[in-house]
C-alpha positions as CSV (number, residue, x, y, z in Angstrom):
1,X,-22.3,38.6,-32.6
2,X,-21.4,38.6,-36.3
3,X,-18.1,36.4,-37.0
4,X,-15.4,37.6,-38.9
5,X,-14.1,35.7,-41.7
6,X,-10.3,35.9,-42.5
7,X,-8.5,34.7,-45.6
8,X,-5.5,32.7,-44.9
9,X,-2.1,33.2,-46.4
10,X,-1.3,30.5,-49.0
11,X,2.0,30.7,-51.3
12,X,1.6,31.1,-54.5
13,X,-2.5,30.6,-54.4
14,X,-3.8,33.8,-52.4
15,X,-1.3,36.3,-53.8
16,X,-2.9,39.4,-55.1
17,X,-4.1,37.9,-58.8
18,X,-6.4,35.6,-56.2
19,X,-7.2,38.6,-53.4
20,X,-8.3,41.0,-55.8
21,X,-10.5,38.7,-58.5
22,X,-12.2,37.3,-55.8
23,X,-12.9,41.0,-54.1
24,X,-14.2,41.8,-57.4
25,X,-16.7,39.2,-57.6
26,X,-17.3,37.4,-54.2
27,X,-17.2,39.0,-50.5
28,X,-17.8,38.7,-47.2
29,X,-14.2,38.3,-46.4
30,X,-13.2,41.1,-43.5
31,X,-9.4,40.7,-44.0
32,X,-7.5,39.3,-46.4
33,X,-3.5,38.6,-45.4
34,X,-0.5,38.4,-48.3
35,X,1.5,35.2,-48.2
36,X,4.7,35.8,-46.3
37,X,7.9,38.2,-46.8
38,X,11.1,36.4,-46.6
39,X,14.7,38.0,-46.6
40,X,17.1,36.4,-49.8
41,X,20.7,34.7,-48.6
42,X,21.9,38.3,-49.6
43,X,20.0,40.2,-47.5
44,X,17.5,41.3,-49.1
45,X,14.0,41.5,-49.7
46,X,13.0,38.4,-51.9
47,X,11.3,40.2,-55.2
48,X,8.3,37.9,-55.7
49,X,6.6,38.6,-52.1
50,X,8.1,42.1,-52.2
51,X,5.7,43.0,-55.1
52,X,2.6,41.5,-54.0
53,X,2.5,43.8,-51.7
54,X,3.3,47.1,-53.4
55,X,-0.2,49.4,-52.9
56,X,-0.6,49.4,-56.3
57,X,-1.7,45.8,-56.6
58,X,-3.8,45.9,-53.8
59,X,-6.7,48.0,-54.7
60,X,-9.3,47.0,-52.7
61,X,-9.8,45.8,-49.5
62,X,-7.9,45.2,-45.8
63,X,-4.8,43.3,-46.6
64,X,-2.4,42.4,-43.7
65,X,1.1,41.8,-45.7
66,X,2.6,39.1,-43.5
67,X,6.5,38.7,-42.9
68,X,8.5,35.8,-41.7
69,X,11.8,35.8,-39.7
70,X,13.8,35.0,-37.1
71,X,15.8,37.7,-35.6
72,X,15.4,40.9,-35.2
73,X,18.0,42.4,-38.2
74,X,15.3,40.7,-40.7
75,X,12.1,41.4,-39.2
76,X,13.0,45.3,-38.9
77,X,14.0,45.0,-42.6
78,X,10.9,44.0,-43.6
79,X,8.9,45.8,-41.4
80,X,9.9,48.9,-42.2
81,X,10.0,48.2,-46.3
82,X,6.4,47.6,-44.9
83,X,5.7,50.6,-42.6
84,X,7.1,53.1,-46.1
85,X,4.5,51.6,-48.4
86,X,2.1,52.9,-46.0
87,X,0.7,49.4,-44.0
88,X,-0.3,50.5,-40.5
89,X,-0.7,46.2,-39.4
90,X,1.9,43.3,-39.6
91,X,1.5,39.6,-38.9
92,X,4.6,37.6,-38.1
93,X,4.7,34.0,-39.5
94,X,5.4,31.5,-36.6
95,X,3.2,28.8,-38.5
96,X,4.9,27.4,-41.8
97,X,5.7,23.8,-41.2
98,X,7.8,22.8,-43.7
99,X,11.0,21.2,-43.0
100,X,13.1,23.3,-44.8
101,X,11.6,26.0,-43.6
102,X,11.2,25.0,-39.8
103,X,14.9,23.7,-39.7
104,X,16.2,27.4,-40.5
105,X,14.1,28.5,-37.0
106,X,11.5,29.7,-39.4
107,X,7.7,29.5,-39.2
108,X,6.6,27.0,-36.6
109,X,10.4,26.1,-35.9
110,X,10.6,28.9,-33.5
111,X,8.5,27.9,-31.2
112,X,10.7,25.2,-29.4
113,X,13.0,28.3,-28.8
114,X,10.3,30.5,-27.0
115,X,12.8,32.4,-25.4
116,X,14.2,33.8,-29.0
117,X,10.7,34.5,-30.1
118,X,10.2,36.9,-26.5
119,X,13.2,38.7,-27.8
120,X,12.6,39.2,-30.8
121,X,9.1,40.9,-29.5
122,X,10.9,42.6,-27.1
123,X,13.6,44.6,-29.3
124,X,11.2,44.9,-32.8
125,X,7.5,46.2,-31.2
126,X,9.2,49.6,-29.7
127,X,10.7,50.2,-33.3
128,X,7.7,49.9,-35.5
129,X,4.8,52.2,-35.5
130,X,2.1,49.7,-36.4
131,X,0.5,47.1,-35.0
132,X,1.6,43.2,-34.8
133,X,0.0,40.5,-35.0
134,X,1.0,36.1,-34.6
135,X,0.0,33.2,-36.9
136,X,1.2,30.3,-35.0
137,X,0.8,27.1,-34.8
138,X,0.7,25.6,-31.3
139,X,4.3,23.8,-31.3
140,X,6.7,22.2,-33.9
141,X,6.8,18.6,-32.1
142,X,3.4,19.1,-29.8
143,X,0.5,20.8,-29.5
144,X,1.6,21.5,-26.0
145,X,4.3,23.9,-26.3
146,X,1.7,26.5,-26.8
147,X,0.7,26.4,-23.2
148,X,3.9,27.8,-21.9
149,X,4.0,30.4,-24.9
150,X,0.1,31.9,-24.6
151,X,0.5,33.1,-21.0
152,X,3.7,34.8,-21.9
153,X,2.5,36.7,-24.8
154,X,0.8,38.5,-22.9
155,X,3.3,40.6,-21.9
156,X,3.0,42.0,-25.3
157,X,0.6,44.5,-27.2
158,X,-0.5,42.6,-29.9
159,X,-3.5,43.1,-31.9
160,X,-4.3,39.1,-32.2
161,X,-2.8,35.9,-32.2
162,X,-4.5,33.5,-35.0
163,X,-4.3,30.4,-33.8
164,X,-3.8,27.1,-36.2
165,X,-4.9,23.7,-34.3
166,X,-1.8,21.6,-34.9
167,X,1.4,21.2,-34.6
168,X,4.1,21.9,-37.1
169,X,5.4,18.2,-38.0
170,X,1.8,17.3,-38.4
171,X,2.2,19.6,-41.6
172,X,-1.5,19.4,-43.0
173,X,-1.9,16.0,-41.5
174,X,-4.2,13.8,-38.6
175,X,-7.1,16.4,-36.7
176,X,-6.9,19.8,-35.6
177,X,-6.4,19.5,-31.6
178,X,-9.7,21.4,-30.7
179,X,-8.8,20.3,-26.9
180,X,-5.8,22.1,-27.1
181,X,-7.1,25.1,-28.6
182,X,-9.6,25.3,-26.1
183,X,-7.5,25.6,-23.4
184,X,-5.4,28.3,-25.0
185,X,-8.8,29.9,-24.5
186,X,-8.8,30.9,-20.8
187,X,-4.8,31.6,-21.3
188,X,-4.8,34.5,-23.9
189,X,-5.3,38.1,-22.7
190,X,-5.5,38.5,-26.7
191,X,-8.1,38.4,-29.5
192,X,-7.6,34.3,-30.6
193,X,-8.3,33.7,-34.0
194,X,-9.1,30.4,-35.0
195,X,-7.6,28.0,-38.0
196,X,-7.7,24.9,-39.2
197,X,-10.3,22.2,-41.5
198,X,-13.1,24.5,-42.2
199,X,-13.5,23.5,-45.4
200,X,-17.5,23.2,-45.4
201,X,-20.2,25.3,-44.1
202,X,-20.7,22.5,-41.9
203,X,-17.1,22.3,-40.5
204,X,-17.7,25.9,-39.6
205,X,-21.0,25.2,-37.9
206,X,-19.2,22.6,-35.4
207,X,-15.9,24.4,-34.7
208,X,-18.2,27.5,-33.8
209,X,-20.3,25.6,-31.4
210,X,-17.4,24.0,-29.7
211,X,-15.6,27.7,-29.5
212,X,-19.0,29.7,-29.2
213,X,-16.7,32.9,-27.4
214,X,-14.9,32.6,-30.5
215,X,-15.6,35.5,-33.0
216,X,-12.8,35.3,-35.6
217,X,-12.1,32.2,-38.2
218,X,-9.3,32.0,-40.7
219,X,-10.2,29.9,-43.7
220,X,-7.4,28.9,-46.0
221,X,-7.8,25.4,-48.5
222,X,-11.3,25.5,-47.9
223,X,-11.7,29.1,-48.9
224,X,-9.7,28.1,-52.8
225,X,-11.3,25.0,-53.4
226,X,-14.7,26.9,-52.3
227,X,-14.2,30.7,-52.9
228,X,-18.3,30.6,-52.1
229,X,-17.5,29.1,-48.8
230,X,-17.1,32.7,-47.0
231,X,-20.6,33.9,-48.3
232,X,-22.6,30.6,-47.5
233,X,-21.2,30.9,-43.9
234,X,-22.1,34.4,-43.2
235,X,-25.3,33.3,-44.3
236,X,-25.3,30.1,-42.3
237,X,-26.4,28.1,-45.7
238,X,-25.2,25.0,-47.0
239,X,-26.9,26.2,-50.6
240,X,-24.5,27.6,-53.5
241,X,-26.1,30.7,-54.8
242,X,-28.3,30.2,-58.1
243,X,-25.7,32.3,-60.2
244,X,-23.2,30.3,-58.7
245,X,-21.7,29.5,-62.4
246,X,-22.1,32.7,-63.6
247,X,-20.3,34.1,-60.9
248,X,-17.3,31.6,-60.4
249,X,-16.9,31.9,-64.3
250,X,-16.5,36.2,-63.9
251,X,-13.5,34.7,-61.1
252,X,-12.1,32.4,-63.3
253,X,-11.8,35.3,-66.2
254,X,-10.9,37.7,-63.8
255,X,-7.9,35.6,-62.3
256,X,-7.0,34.6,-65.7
257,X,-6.6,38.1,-66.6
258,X,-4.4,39.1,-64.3
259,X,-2.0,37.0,-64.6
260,X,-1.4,37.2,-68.4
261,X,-1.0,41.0,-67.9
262,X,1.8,40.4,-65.6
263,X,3.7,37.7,-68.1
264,X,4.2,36.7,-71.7
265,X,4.4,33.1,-70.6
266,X,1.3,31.6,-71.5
267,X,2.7,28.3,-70.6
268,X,3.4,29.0,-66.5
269,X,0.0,30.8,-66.2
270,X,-1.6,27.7,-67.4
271,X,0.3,25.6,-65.1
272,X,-0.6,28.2,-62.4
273,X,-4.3,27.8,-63.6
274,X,-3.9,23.7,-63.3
275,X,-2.4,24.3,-59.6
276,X,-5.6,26.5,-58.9
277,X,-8.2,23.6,-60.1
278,X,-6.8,20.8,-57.7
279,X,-8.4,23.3,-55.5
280,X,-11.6,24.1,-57.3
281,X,-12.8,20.6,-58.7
282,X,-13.1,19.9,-54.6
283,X,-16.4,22.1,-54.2
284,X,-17.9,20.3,-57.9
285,X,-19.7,16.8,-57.7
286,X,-18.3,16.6,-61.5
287,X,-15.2,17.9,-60.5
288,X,-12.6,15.3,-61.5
289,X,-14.1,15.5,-64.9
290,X,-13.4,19.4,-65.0
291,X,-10.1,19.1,-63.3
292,X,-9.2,16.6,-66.4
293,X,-10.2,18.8,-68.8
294,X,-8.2,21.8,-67.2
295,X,-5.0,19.4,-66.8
296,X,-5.8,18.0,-71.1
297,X,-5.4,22.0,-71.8
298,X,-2.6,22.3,-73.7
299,X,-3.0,26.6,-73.9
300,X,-5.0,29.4,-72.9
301,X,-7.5,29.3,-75.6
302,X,-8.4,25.6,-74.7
303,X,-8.7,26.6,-71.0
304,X,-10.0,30.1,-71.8
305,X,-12.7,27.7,-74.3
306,X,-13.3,25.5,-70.6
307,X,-14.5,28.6,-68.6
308,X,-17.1,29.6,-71.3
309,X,-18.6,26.5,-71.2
310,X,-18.9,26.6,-67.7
């Protein structure tokens, strides 16, 4: 059976500058899913995540805008902005670990109040005509808090729970819990979706033969500091392809691009491009070199002068 290949939801890296240079260029991603909605103090929508998910910058392919609250006022706020710019799927974020995040019952500080997220469920999924989905991790303080939540979610219709191996104090921290996640396994009436460390072909080949039911993977770091990573799995090779340069350089321009039409400040897109290669110089056996060229740059024509050389 052919595995489906997710990208993950990253603030401020996999916004739609990212999702759409990379559909333009690379592939074999099945569903791609917009960083996270938030409501402002004032009660509204907060404008940044708001217009990365307006139809018009989203072109191409399945994207699943994703939202993140915690009660119900919020989530039908967002859900219905959602619902009027035509998105027939939502996934609710139950995952973010930060502290100052999670310490606002956010993200994965929900889930010690499972009771609140039931609710939630319970008042929002008659209201909404489209389908819902859960990123989660599997507790804030233990991986085992997801025991007691899995059976109970299947009281609910929704169209897949994606799954991401740790807990949230861990943050990005220690090994995924691939014991833990197996038992969630025989405990979900739902379509599991696995996340967490794939970050080489290899990583993929030994969570898939530890979770060989498993069908559906969600790739995140691995995917930015190897946007090749989704193509070499599909194809179960550990080989870049021979236009690899070629190709990564057509991204590079493309992403580039994008983000100077959007802004007159040169100076934040090439910071933004500087965030992007702590990511990229990870898939490069020279990459610390190119990642100290990128951070020398001192404007776009130096960094523009980088990716033609490559």
């Amino acid at each position: 059976m052919r595995n489906h290949l997710y990208l993950a939801p990253l603030q401020s890296f996999t916004d739609h500058h990212f999702r759409n240079a990379f559909q333009q260029v690379l592939g074999d991603v099945d569903r791609f899913y917009a960083p996270y909605l938030k409501m402002s103090n004032d009660g509204i929508i907060k404008e940044g995540p708001k217009k990365d998910v307006l139809p018009k910058n989203n072109p191409f392919e399945i994207v699943v805008p994703q939202i993140m609250a915690c009660c119900t006022e919020d989530f039908l706020v967002m859900a219905n902005y959602l619902i009027d710019l035509g998105y027939q799927e939502v996934n609710w974020n139950l995952g973010c670990p930060y502290p100052m995040v999670a310490n606002r019952d956010l993200g994965s500080g929900i889930l010690n109040k499972p009771e609140k997220i039931f609710q939630i469920l319970e008042e929002v999924i008659p209201q909404i005509p489209m389908k819902l989905g859960l990123k989660m991790r599997m507790g804030y303080e233990s991986t085992e808090d997801i025991l007691s939540i899995l059976p109970k979610l299947n009281d609910f219709p929704l169209s897949e729970i994606i799954v991401h191996a740790r807990y949230g104090k861990q943050l990005y921290q220690g090994q995924c819990d691939h014991d833990r996640f197996e038992e969630c396994i025989g405990l979900s009436n739902h379509r599991l979706v696995y996340n967490g460390d794939i970050n080489t072909v290899e990583d993929f080949r030994r969570v898939k033969s530890l979770f060989p039911e498993i069908n559906h993977f969600m790739i995140g770091r691995g995917a930015i500091a190897n946007p090749f990573l989704f193509e070499m799995i599909q194809e179960n090779t550990i080989e870049f392809p021979e236009d690899r340069m070629e190709i990564f350089s057509d991204f590079l321009n493309l992403l580039l691009e994008s983000y100077l039409k959007e802004t007159q400040n040169d100076g934040n897109v090439l910071i933004k491009m500087k965030h992007y290669w702590e990511y990229f110089s990870e898939s490069f056996e020279n990459g610390k070199s190119y990642y100290r060229i990128v951070k020398k740059a001192n404007s776009i024509t130096e960094y523009q002068l980088f990716i033609d050389q490559l």
